[in-house]
C-alpha positions as CSV (number, residue, x, y, z in Angstrom):
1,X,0.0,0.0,0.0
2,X,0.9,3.7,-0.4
3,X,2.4,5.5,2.3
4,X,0.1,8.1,3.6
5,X,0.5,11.5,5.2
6,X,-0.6,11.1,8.8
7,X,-0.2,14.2,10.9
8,X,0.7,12.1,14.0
9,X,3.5,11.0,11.9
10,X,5.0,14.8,13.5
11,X,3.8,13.7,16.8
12,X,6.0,10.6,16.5
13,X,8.8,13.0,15.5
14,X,8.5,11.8,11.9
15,X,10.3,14.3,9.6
16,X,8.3,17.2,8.2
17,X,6.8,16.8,4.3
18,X,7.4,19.2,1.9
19,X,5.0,19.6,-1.3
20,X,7.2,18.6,-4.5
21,X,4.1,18.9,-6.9
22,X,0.6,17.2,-8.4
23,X,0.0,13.6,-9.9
24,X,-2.1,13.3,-12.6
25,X,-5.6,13.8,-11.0
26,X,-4.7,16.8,-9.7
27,X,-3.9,16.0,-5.9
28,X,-0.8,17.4,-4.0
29,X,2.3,15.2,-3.8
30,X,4.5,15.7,-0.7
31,X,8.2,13.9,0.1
32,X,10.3,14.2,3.5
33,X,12.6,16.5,3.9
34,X,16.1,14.6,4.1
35,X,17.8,14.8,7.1
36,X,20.8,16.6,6.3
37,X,19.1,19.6,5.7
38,X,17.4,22.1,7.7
39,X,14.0,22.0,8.8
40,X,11.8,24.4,6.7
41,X,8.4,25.1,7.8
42,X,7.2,24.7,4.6
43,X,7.6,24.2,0.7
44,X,6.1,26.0,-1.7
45,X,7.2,25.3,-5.2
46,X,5.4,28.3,-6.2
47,X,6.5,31.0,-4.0
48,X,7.8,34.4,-5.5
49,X,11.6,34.1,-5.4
50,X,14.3,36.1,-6.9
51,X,16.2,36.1,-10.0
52,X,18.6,33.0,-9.4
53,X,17.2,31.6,-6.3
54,X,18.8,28.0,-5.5
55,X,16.6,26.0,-3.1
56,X,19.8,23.8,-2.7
57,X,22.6,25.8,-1.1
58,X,26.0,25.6,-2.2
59,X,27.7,22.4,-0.9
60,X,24.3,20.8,0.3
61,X,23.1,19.2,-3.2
62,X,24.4,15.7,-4.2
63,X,24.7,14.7,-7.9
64,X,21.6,11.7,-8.1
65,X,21.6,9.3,-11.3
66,X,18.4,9.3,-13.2
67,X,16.4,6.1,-12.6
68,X,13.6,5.3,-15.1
69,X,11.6,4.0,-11.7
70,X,12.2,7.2,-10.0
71,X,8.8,8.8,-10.9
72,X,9.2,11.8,-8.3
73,X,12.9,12.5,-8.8
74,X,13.9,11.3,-5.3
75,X,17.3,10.8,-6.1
76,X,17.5,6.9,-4.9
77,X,17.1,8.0,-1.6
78,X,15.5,6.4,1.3
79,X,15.0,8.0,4.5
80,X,14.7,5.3,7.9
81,X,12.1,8.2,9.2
82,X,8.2,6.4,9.5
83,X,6.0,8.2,7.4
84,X,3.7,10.8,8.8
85,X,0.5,10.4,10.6
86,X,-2.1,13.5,10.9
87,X,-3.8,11.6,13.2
88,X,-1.3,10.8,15.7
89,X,-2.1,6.8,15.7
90,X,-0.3,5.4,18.2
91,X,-0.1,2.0,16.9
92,X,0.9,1.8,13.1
93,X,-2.4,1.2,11.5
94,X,-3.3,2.1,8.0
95,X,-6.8,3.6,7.2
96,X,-8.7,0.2,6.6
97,X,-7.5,-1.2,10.0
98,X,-4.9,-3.2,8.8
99,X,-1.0,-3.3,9.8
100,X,1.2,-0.6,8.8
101,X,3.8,-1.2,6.4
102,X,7.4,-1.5,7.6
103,X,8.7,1.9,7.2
104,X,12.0,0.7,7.2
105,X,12.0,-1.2,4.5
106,X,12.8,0.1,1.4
107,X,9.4,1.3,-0.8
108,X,8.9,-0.2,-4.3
109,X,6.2,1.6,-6.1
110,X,5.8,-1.1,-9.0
111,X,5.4,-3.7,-6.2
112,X,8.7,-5.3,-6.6
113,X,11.0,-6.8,-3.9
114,X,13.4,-5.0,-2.4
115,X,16.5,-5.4,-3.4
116,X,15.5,-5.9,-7.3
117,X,17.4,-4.8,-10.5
118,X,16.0,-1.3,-10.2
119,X,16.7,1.4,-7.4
120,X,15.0,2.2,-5.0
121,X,14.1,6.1,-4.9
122,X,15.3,8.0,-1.6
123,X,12.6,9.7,-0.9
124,X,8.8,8.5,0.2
125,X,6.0,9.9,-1.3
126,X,3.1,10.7,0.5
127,X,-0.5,11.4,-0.8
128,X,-3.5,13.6,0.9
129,X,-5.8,11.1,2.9
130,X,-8.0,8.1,0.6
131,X,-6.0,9.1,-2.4
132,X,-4.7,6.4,-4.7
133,X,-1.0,6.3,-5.3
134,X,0.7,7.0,-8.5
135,X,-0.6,3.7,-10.5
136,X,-3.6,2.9,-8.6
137,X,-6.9,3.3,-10.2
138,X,-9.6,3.9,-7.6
139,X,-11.2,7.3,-7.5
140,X,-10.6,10.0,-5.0
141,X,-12.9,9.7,-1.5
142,X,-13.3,12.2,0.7
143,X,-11.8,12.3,3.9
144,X,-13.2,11.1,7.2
145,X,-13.9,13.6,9.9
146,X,-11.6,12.0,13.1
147,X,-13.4,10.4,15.6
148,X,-12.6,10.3,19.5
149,X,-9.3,10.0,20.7
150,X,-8.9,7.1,22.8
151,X,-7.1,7.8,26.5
152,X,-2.7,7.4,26.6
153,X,-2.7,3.7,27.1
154,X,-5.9,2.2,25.4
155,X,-5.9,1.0,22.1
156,X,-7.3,3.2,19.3
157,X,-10.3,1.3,18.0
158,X,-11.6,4.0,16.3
159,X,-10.9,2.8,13.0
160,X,-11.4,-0.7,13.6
161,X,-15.4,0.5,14.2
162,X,-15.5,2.0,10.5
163,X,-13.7,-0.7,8.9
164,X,-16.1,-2.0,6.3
165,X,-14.0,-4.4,4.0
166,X,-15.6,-5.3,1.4
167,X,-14.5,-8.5,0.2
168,X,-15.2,-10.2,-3.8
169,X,-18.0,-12.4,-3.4
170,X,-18.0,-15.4,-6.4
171,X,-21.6,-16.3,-5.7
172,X,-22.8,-13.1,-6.1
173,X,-21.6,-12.1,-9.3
174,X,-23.3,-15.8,-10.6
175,X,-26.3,-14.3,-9.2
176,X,-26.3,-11.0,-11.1
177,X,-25.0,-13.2,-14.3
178,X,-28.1,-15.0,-13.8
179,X,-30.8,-12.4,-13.4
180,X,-29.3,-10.7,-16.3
181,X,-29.5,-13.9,-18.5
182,X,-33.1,-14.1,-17.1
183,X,-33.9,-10.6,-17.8
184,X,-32.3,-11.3,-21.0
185,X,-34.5,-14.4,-21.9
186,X,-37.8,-13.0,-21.2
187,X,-37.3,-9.9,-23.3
188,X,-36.5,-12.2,-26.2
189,X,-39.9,-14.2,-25.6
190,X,-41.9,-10.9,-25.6
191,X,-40.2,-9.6,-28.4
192,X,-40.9,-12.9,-30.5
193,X,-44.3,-13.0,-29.1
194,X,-45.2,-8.9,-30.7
195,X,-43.5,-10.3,-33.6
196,X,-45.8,-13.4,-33.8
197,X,-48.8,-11.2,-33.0
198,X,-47.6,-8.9,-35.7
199,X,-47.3,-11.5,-38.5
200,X,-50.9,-13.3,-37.8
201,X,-52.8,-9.4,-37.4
202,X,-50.8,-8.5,-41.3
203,X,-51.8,-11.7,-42.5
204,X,-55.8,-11.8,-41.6
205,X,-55.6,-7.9,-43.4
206,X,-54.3,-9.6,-46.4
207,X,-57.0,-12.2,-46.0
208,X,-59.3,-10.2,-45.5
209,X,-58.2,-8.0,-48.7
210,X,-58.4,-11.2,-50.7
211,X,-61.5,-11.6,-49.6
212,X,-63.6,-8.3,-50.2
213,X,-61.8,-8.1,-53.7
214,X,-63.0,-11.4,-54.4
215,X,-66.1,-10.8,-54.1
216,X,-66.2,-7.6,-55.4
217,X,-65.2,-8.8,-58.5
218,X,-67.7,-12.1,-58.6
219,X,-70.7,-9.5,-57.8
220,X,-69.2,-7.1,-60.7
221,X,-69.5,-9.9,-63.0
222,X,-72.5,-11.2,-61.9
223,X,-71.0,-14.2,-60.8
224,X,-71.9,-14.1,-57.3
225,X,-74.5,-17.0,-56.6
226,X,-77.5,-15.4,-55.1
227,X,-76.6,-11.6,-56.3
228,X,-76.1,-12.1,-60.1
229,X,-78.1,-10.0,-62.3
230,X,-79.5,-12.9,-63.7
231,X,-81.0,-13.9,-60.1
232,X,-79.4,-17.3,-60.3
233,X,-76.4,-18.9,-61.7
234,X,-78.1,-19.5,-65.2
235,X,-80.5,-16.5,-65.6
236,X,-83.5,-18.1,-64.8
237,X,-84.8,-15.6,-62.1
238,X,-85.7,-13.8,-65.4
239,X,-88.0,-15.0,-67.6
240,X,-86.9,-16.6,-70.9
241,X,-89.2,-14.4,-73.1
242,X,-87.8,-11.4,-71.4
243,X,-84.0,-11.7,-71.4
244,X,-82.3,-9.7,-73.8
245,X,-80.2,-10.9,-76.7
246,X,-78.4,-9.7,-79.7
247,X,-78.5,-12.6,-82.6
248,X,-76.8,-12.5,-85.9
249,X,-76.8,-15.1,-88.4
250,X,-73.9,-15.6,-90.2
251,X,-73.9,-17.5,-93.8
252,X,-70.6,-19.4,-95.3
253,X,-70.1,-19.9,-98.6
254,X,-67.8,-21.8,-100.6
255,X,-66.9,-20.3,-103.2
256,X,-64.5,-23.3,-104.3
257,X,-67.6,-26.0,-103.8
258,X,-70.8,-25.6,-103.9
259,X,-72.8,-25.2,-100.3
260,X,-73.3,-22.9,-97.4
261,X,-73.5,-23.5,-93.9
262,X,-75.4,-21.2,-91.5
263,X,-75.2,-20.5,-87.6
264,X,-76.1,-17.8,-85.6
265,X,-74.3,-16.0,-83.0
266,X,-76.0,-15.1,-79.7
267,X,-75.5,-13.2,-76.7
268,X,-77.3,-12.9,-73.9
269,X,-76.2,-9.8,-72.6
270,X,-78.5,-11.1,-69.4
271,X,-77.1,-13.9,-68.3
272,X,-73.6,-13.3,-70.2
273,X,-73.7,-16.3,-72.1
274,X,-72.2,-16.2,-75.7
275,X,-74.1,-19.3,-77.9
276,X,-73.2,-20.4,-81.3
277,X,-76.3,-22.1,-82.7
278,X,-75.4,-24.4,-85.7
279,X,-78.3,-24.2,-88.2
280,X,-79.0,-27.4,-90.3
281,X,-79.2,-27.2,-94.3
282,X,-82.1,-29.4,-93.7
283,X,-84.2,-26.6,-91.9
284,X,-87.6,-26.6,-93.2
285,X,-88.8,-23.5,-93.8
286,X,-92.1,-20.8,-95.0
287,X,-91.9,-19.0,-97.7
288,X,-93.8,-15.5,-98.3
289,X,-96.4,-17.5,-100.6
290,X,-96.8,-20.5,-97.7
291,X,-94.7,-23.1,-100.1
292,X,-92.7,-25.4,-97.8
293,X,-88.4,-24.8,-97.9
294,X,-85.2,-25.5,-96.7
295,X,-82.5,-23.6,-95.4
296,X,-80.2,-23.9,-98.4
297,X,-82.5,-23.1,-100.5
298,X,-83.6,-20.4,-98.9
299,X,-80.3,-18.4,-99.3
300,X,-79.4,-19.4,-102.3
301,X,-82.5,-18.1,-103.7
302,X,-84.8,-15.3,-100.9
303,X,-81.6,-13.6,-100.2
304,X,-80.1,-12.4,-96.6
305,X,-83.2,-10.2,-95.6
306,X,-85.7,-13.1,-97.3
307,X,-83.5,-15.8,-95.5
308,X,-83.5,-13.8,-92.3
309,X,-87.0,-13.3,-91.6
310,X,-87.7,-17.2,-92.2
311,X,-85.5,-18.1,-89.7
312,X,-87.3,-15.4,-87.2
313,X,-90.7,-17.1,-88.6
314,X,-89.5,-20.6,-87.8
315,X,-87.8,-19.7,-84.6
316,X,-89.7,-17.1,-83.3
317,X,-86.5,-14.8,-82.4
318,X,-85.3,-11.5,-83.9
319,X,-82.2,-11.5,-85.7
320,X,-80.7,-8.1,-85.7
321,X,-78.7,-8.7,-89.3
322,X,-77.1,-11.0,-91.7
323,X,-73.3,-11.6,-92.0
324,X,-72.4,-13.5,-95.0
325,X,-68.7,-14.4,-95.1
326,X,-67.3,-16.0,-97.8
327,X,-64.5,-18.8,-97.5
328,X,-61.4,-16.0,-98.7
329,X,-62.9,-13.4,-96.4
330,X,-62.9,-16.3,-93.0
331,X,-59.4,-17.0,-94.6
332,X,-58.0,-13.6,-94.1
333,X,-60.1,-13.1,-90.5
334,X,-58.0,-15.9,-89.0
335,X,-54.7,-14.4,-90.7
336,X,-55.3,-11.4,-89.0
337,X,-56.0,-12.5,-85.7
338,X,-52.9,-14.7,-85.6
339,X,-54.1,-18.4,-86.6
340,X,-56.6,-20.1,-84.3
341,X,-56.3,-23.7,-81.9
342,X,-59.1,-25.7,-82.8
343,X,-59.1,-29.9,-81.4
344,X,-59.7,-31.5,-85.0
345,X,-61.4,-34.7,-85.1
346,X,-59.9,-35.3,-88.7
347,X,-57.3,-35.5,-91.1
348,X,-58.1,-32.9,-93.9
349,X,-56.3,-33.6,-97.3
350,X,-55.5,-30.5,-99.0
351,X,-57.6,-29.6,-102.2
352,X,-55.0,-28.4,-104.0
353,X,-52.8,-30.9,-104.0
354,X,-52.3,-32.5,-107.7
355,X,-52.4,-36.3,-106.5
356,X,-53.7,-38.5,-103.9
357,X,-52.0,-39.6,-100.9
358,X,-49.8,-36.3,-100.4
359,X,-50.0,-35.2,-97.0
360,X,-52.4,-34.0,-94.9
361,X,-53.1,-30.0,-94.5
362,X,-55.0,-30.4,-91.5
363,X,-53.7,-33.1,-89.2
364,X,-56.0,-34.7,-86.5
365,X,-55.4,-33.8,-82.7
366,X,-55.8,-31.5,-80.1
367,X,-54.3,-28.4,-80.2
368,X,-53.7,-28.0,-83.5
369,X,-52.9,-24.5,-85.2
370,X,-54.5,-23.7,-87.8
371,X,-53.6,-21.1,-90.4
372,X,-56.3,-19.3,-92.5
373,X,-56.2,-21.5,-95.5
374,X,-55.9,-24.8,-93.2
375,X,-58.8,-23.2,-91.3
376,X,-61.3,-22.8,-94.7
377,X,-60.1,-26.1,-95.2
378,X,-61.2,-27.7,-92.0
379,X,-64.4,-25.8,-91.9
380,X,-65.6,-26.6,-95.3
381,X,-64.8,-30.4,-94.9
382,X,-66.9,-33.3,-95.5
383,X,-65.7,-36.7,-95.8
384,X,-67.5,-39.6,-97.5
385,X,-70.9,-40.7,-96.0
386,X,-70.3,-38.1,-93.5
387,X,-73.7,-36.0,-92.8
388,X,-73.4,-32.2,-92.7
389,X,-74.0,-31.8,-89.2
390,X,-70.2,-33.3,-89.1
391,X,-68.9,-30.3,-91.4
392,X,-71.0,-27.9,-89.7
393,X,-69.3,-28.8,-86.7
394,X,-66.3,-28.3,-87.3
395,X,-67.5,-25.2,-89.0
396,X,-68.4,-23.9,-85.8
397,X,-65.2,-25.1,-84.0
398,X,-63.5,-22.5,-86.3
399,X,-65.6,-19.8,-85.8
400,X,-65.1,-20.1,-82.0
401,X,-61.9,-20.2,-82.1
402,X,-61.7,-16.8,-84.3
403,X,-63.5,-15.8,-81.5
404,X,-61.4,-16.5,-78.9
405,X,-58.4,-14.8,-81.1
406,X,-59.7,-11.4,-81.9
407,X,-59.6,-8.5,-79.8
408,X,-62.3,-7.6,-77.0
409,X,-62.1,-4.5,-77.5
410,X,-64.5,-2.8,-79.7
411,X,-62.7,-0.3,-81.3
412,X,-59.6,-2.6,-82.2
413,X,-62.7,-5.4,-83.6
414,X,-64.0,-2.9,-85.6
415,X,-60.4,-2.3,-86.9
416,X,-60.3,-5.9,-88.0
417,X,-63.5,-5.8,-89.6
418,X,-62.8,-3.0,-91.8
419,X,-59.7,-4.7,-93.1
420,X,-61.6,-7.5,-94.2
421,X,-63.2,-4.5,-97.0
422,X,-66.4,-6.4,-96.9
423,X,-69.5,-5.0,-98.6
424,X,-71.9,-6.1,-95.5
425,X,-75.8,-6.9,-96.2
426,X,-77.8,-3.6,-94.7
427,X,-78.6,-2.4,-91.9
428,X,-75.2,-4.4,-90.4
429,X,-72.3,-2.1,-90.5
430,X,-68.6,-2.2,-89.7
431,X,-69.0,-0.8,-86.1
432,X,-71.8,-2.6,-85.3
433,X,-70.4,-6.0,-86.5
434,X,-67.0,-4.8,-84.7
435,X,-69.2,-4.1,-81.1
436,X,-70.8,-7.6,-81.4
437,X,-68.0,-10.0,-82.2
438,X,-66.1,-7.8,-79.5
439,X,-68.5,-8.6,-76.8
440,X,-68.4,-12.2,-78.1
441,X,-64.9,-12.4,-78.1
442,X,-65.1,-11.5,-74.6
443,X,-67.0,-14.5,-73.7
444,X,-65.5,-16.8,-75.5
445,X,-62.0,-15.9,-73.3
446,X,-63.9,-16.3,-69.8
447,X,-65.1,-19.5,-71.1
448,X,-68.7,-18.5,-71.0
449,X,-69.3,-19.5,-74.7
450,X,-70.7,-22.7,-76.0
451,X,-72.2,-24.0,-79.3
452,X,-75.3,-25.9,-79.8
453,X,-76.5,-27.9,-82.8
454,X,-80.2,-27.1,-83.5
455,X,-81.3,-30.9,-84.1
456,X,-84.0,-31.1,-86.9
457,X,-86.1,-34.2,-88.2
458,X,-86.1,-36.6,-91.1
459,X,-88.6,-34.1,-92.5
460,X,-86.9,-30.8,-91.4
461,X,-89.1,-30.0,-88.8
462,X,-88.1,-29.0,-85.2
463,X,-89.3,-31.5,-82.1
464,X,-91.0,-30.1,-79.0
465,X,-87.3,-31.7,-77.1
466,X,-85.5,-29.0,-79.7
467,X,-87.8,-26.2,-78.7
468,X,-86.9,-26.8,-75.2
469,X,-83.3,-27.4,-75.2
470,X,-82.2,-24.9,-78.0
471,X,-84.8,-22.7,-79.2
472,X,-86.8,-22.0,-75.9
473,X,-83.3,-21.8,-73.8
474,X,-81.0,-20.3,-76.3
475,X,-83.1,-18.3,-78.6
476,X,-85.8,-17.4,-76.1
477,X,-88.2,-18.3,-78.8
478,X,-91.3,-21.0,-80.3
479,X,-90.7,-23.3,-82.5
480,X,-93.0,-22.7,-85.0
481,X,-92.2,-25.9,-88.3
482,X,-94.4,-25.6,-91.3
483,X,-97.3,-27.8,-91.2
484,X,-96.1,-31.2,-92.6
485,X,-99.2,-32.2,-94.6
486,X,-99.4,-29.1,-96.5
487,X,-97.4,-30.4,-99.2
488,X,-94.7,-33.1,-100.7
489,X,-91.0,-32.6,-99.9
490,X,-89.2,-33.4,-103.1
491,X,-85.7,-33.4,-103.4
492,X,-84.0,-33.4,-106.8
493,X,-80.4,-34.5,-108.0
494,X,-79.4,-34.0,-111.7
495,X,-77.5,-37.0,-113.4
496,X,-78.3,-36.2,-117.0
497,X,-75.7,-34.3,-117.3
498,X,-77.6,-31.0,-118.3
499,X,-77.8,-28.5,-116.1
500,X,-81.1,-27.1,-116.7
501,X,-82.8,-30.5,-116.6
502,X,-82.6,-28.8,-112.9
503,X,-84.4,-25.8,-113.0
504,X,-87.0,-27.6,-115.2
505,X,-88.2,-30.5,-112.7
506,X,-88.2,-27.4,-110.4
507,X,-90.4,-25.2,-112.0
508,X,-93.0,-28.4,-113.0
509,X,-92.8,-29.6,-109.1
510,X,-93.9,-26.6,-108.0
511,X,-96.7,-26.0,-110.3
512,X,-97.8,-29.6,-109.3
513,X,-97.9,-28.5,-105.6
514,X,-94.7,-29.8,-104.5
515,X,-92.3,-28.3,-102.4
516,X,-89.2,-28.8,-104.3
517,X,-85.5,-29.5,-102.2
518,X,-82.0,-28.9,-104.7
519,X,-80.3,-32.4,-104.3
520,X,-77.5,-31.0,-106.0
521,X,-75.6,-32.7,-108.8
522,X,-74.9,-36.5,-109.3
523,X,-70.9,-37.1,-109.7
524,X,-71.5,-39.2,-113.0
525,X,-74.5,-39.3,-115.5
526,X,-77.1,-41.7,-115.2
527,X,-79.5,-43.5,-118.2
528,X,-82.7,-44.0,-116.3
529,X,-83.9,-42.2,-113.5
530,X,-85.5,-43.2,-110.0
531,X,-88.1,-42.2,-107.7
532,X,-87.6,-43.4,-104.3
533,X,-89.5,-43.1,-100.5
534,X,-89.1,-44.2,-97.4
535,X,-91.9,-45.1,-95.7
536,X,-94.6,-47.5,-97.5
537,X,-96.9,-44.3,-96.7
538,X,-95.2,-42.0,-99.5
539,X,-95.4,-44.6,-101.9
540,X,-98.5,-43.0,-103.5
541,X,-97.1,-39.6,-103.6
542,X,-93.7,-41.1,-105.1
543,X,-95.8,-42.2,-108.1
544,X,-97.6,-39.0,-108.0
545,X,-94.2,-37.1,-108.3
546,X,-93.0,-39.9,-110.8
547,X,-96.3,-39.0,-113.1
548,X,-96.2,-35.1,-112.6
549,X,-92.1,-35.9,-114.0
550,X,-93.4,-37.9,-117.1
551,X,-90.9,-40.8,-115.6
552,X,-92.0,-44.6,-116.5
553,X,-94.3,-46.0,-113.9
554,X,-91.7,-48.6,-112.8
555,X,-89.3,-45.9,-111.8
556,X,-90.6,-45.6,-108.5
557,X,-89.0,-48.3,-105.6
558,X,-87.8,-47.7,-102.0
559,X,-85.0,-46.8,-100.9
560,X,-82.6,-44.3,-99.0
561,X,-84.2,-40.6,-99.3
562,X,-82.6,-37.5,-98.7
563,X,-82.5,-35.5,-95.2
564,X,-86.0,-34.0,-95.3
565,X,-87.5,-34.7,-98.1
566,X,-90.8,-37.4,-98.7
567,X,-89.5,-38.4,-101.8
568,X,-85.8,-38.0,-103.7
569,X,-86.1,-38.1,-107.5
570,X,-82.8,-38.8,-109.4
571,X,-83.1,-37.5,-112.6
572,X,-81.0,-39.7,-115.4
573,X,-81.0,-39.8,-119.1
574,X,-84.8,-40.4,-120.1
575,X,-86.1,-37.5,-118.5
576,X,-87.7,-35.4,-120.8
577,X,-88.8,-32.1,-119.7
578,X,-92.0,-31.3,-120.8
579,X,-90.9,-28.1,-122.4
580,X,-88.8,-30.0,-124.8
């Protein structure tokens, strides 16, 4: 420990203390006066002196070597006086209670041995009460007022009362380690729990987001089950008759081959349902003067506007116009939409092709792309013994999957309508064509577009099961077929090999009271014609169109008649017209 200044250390007879200067937290530092020189009340290093002063008289200062251990410049010297006591112990105590050191020995203040490889400094330095010495570390305390004196004789105790030693504890720092880890442990819970509570409250927001947009968007669309516009999830809240829907009937013809095929295009802006309805050829139909037709007929002969209204007649709808759209213009619609993918449920040869068994244009599969003139190809197709429901199929396959290509955005439809530079059938126009297959379109890409074949008799004639299904639910209309017994279906095919033996049969047929149905012509001439039915009760009007033709009696047998028609008449090389 330090030597302190103790100011019994002068009752003791200790020598005086003189102040030599400060340590580096400020406080005084004192050394003893050496013995061989006189006794000075005291030192002030900073008195005023004169010019030249020497504190050391002449003869009185010793040459000292400099030792790097020396940190108050003692000189090496150790005085044998006991350091001073301001208190005037008795017994050599320091200030914790605790023996004083041996002043005699000599005073190391690195802690070293006496007698070690430095020197040891002459001189004892002495600090002001509870300061640290010149290395320690603890802070400056204040010093104690003195307490009692004890009586010459008795032990001074006082001290010994107000010695409080503190000593290092290992347990205790354990415990403070452990309350901290505690501490330390439950903060980290709490914090993961606010975390945890944090996650779960921003995911049931995003939930919940999910969930109002959702259904915002289903009761937009009218998809919402209960709150639709329709009142249910097929319209029927609303009455058939009264839902609204904008129908256009659509007529391709090939210009390469002989034939149309109709369908018309609906959509029930109600329920937002998009129908193609695939019309039969077959269609009976009424014309103005009450004579019995079919659909072919019908627009190869009335026209778009006489065709239209027959169907509105039959089917007791209103379509709004007529789109007739020949097999180059559906070519260039699907080149300018891109191509179309259309399942084919065929292989298509192609019709230009010089020689048979060159490859297929149109290949059979799912998937397939189709290019404008592979897509006339397809739709226009009709294999051998294959009825033309099967080509007006795949007629409307194409036309749904132009659909599904062009753009639902009116103005940009329009756009592609107008390149087409087609001369439409009045009152249809560009825009208003554009606006409907738009909306369409628009359908068909939601997948809330379908096509329906209208199903039709042996005679032509529509079932009460077809007004239900198609007309009823579809067109929102009555069937309304042409009385049956009002006259003969006759359907005519030429194999005399002149083409107005045609027209001819026609024009006697229908003076006769027939209702006369183009059978189109035979591939190869024939030398005797035939009249033939299909049921034994049309034998009687076979011979009565076999008579009204000037054909032989025996002419007349049963046999395979065409799609509704009574009786089919194949005209060969005796037929004389009666003209001739």
């Amino acid at each position: 420990m330090n030597d302190r200044y103790d100011a019994d250390d002068a009752a003791r007879g200790a020598a005086p203390y003189e102040l030599v200067g400060y340590d580096e937290y400020g406080q005084p530092v004192y050394r003893q006066i050496p013995a061989q020189q006189a006794p000075q009340p005291s030192y002030d290093p900073y008195a005023q002196q004169g010019y030249g002063y020497d504190p050391y008289p002449a003869g009185t200062r010793e040459p000292r070597s400099y030792d790097a251990y020396d940190a108050y410049g003692t000189g090496g010297q150790q005085p044998a006086t006991p350091a001073y006591d301001p208190y005037g112990s008795p017994a050599p105590y320091d200030t914790y209670g605790t023996s004083a050191p041996d002043t005699s020995a000599p005073y190391d203040p690195y802690g070293q041995a006496a007698g070690g490889q430095h020197h040891r400094v002459a001189e004892q330095t002495a600090h002001i009460p509870q300061q640290a010495g010149p290395g320690g570390t603890t802070a400056p305390r204040e010093p104690e007022a003195p307490g009692p004196r004890a009586a010459p004789g008795e032990p001074d105790g006082g001290d010994e009362q107000f010695a409080f030693v503190e000593e290092p504890d290992a347990d205790s720092e354990d415990v403070i380690d452990w309350l901290a880890f505690t501490e330390n442990r439950t903060e980290r819970r709490e914090e993961a729990r606010r975390r945890a509570r944090g996650r779960a409250i921003a995911l049931l927001v995003v939930l919940a987001l999910v969930a109002v947009s959702g259904a915002g968007y289903l009761w937009y669309a009218g998809k919402l089950p209960g709150l639709s516009s329709s009142g249910t999830e097929n319209g029927t809240a609303t009455p058939v008759g009264a839902q609204k829907r904008d129908v256009i009937v659509v007529h391709l013809h090939n210009t390469g081959k002989a034939g149309t095929s109709t369908a018309l295009l609906v959509d029930n802006t109600t329920t937002k349902q998009g129908t193609t309805v695939l019309l039969p050829n077959s269609l009976a139909l009424s014309g103005d003067d009450g004579s019995t037709t079919t659909l072919a007929e019908s627009v190869d002969d009335d026209g778009a506007s006489g065709t239209r209204e027959e169907l509105d007649t039959v089917l007791g709808t209103s379509i709004q116009g007529t789109w007739r759209l020949d097999t180059p213009y559906l070519q260039n619609l699907v080149d300018l939409v891109g191509n179309i993918d259309v399942d084919t449920d065929a292989d298509v040869p192609d019709p230009d092709a010089g020689k048979k068994g060159s490859a297929p244009l149109v290949h059979r599969g799912r998937a397939q792309t189709l290019s404008g003139r592979m897509a006339v190809a397809y739709a226009t197709y009709r294999a051998s013994g294959e009825s033309q429901n099967a080509q007006l199929e795949r007629f409307g396959q194409v036309m749904r999957g132009v659909l599904r290509k062009l753009s639902s955005e009116p103005a940009a439809a329009t756009t592609t309508v107008r390149t087409l530079a087609q001369i439409l059938d009045p009152p249809l126009t560009d825009k208003d064509l554009g606006t409907f297959l738009a909306g369409l379109a628009d359908l068909a890409k939601g997948g809330d577009y379908r096509t329906a074949l209208l199903p039709v008799r042996a005679d032509g004639t529509l079932s009460a099961a077809t007004g239900d299904s198609v007309v009823k639910d579809v067109l929102g209309g009555t069937a309304k077929s042409p009385d049956a017994g009002s006259a003969v279906r006759v359907s005519v095919q030429n194999a005399t090999g002149v083409k107005d033996d045609t027209e001819k049969a026609r024009v006697v047929l229908l003076n006769g009271g027939f209702t006369f149905l183009e059978g189109g012509t035979a591939s190869g001439a024939r030398t005797t014609s035939q009249v033939l039915y299909a049921d034994a009760a049309d034998k009687a009007d076979a011979a009565e169109v076999a008579k009204t033709l000037g054909l032989p009696a025996g002419s007349v047998a049963k046999g395979t008649v065409s799609s509704g028609a009574d009786v089919s008449v194949v005209l060969g090389g005796d037929y004389r017209p009666a003209s001739s």
